[in-house]
ZALUM-311711 format. One line per 10 residues: number of its first residue (from 1); for each residue x, y, z of N, C-alpha, C. Coordinates in Angstrom, 3 decimals. Example, Ala and Ser with C-alpha at 12.3 -4.5 7.8 and 13.67 -1.06 7.14 Angstrom:
BEGIN
1	13.190 -5.690 7.800 12.300 -4.500 7.800 13.200 -3.300 7.800 ~ 12.850 -2.250 7.080 13.670 -1.060 7.140 12.900 0.030 7.870;
This chain:
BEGIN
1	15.816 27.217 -19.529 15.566 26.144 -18.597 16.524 25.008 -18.889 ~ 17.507 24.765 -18.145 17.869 23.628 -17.728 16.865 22.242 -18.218 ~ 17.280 20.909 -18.512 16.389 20.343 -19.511 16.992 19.090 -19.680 ~ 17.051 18.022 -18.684 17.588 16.552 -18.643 16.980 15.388 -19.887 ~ 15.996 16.601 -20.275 15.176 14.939 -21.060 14.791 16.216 -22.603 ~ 15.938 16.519 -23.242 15.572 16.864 -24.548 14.761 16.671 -25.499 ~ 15.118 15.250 -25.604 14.039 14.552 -26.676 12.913 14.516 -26.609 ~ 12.682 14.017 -25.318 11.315 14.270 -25.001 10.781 15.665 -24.871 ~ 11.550 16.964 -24.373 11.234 18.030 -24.541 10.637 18.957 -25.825 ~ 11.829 18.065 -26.826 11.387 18.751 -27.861 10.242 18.204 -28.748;
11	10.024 17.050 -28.345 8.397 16.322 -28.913 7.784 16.876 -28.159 ~ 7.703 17.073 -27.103 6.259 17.788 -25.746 5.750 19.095 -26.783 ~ 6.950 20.026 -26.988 6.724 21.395 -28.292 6.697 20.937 -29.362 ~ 7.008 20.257 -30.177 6.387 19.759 -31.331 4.626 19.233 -30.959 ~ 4.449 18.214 -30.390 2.902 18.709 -30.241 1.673 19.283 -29.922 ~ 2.709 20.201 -28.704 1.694 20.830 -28.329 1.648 22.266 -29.633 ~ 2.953 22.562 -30.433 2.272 23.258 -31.617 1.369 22.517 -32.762 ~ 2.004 21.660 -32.398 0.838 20.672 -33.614 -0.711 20.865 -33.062 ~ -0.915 20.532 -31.942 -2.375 20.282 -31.079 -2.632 21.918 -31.772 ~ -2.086 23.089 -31.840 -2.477 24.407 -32.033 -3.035 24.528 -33.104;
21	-2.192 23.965 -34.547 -2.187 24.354 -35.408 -3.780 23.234 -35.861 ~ -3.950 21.969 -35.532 -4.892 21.212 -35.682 -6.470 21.889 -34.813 ~ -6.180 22.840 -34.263 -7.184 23.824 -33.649 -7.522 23.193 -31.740 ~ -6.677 22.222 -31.561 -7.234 21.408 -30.479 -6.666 22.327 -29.024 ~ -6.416 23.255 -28.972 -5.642 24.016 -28.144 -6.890 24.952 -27.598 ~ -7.115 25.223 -26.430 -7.524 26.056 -25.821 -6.645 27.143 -25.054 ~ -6.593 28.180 -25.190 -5.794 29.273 -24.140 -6.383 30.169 -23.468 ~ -5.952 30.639 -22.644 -6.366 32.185 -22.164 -7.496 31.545 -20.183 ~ -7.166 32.108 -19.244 -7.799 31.306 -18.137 -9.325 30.966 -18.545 ~ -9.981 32.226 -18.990 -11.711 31.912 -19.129 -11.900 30.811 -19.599;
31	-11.147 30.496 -21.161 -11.617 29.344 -21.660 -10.842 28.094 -20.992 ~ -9.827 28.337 -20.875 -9.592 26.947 -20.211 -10.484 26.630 -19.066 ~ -10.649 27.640 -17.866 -11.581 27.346 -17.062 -13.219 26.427 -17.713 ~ -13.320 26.918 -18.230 -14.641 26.635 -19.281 -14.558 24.867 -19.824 ~ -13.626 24.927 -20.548 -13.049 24.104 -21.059 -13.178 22.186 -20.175 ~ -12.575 22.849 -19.017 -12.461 21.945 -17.720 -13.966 21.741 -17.307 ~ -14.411 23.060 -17.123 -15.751 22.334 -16.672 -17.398 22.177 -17.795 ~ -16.697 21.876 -18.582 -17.613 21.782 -19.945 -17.001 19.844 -20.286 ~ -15.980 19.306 -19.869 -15.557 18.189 -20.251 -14.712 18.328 -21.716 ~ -14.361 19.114 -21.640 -13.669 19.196 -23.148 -12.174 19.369 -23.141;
41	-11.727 19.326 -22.018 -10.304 19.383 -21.592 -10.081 17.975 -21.191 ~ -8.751 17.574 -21.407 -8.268 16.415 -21.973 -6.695 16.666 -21.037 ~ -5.979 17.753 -21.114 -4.763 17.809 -19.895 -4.680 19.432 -19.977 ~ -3.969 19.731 -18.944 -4.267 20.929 -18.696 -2.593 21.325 -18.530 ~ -1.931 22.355 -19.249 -0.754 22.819 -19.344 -0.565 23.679 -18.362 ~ 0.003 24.255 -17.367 0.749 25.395 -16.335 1.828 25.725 -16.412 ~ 2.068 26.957 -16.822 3.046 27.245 -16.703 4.324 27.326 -15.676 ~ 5.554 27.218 -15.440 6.126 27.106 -14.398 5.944 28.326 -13.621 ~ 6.012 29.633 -14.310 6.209 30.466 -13.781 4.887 31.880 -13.513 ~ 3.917 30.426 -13.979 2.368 31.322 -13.412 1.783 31.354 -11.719;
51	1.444 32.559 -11.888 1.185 32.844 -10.485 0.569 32.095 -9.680 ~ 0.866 32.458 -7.995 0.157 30.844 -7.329 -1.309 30.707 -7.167 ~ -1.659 32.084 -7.350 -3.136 31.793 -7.065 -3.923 31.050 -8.873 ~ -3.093 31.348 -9.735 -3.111 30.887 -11.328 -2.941 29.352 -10.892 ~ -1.997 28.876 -10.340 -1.391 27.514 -10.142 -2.449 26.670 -9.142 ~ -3.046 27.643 -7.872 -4.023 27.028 -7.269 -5.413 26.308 -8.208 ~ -5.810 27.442 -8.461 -7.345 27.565 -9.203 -6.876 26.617 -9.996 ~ -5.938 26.197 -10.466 -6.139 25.072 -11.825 -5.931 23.774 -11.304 ~ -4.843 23.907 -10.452 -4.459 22.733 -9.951 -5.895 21.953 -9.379 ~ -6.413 22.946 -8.522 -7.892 22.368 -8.032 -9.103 22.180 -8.655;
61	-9.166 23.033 -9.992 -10.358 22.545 -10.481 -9.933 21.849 -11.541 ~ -8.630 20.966 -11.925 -8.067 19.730 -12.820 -8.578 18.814 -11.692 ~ -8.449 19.063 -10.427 -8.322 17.696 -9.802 -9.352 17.406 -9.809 ~ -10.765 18.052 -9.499 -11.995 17.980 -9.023 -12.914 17.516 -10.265 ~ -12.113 17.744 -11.508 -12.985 17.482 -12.874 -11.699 16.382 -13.417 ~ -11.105 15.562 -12.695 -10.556 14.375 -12.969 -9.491 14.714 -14.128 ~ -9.127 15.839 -14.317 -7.944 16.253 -15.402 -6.581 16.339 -15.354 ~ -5.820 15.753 -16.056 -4.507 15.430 -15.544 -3.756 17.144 -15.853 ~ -2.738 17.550 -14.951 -2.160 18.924 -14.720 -0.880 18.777 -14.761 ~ -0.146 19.228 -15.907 1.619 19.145 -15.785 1.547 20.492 -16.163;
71	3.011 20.950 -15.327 3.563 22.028 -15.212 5.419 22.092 -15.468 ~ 5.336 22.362 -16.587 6.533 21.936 -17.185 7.928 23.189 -18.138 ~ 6.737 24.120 -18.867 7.257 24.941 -19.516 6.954 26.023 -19.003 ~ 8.147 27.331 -19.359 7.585 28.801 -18.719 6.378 29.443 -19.904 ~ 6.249 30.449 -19.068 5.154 31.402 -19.991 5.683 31.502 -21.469 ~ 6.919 32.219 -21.329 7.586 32.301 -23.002 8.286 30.700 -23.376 ~ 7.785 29.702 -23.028 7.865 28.857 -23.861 6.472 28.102 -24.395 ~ 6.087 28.558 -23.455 4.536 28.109 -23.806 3.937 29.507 -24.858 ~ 4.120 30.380 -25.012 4.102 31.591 -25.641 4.761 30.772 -27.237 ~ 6.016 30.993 -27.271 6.462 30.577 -28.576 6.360 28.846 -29.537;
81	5.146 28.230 -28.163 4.880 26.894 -28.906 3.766 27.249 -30.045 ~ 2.841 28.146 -28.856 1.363 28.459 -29.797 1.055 30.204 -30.157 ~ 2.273 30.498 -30.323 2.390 31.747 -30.562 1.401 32.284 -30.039 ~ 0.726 32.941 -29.343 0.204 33.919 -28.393 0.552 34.188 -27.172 ~ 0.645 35.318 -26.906 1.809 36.305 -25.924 0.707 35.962 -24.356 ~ 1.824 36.153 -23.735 1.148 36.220 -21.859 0.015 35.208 -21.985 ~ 0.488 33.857 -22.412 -0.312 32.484 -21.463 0.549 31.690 -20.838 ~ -0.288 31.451 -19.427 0.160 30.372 -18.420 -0.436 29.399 -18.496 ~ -1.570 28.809 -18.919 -2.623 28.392 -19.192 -3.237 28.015 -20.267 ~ -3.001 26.258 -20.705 -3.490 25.770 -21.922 -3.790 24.703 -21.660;
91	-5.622 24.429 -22.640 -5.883 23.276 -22.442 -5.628 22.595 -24.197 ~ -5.225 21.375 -23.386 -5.348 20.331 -24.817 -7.000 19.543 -25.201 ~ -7.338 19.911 -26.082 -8.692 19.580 -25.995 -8.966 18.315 -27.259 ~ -8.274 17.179 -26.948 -8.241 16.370 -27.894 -7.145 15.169 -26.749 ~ -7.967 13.676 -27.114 -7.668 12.743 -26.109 -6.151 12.671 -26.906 ~ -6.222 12.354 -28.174 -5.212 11.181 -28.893 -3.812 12.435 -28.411 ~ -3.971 13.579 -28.490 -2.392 14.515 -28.331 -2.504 14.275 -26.773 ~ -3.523 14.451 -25.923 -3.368 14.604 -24.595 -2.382 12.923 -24.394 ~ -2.885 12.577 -24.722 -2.337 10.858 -24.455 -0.884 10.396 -24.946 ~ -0.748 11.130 -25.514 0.748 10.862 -26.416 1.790 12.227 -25.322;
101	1.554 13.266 -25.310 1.387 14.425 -24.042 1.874 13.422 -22.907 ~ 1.030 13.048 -22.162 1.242 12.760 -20.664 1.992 11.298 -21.178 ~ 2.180 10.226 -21.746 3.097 9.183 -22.104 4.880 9.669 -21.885 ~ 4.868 11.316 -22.547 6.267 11.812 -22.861 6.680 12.504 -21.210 ~ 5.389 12.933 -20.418 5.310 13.668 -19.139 6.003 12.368 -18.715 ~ 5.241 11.055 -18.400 5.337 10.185 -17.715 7.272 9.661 -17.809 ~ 7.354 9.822 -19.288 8.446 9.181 -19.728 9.974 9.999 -18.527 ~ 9.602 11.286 -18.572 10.170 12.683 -17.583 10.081 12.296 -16.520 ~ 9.286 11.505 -15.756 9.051 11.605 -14.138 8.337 13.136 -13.950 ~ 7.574 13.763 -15.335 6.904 15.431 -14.658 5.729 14.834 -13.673;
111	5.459 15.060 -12.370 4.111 14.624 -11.555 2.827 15.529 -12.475 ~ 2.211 14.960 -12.181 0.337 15.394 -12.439 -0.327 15.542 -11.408;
């Protein structure tokens, strides 16, 4: 991927492996779905290159449960942040990374 804002890119993967390794990471659709509507999701990751009906369902139930939604990295980069294979789909389940997260989104111009 092509990639205007490095720095900030490479902090976005520095914490979202950090958020992993600190256990604050949710993956896989069930739980993130879950996640969202349990209140325990904090921002919700999409992959660029997850499917649209993947991209619908989240996009709409982030909006409807007030959760902010960036879509920024592909599957295999989101794959090699939190090492587990075939996810489109991660929630950050912790305010203080989500917040520092969407500050670096914001910093990008990525929409939510």
């Amino acid at each position: 991927m092509s990639d205007s804002h490095p720095i900030q890119t490479r902090k976005l993967k520095s914490l979202i492996s950090l958020s992993m390794k600190a256990g604050k990471v949710i993956t896989g659709e069930d739980g993130c779905l879950k996640a969202i509507r349990g209140g325990k999701a904090h921002l919700v990751l999409l992959a660029t290159d997850a499917s649209a009906n993947t991209r619908k369902k989240f996009s709409d139930k982030s909006s409807f449960y007030g959760v902010p939604c960036c879509c920024h990295f592909s599957k295999a980069e989101v794959e090699g942040m939190i090492g587990r294979p075939n996810r489109a789909t991660v929630v950050i389940a912790c305010g203080s990374f989500a917040a520092s997260m969407l500050k670096l989104f914001d910093e990008m111009d990525i929409p939510r």
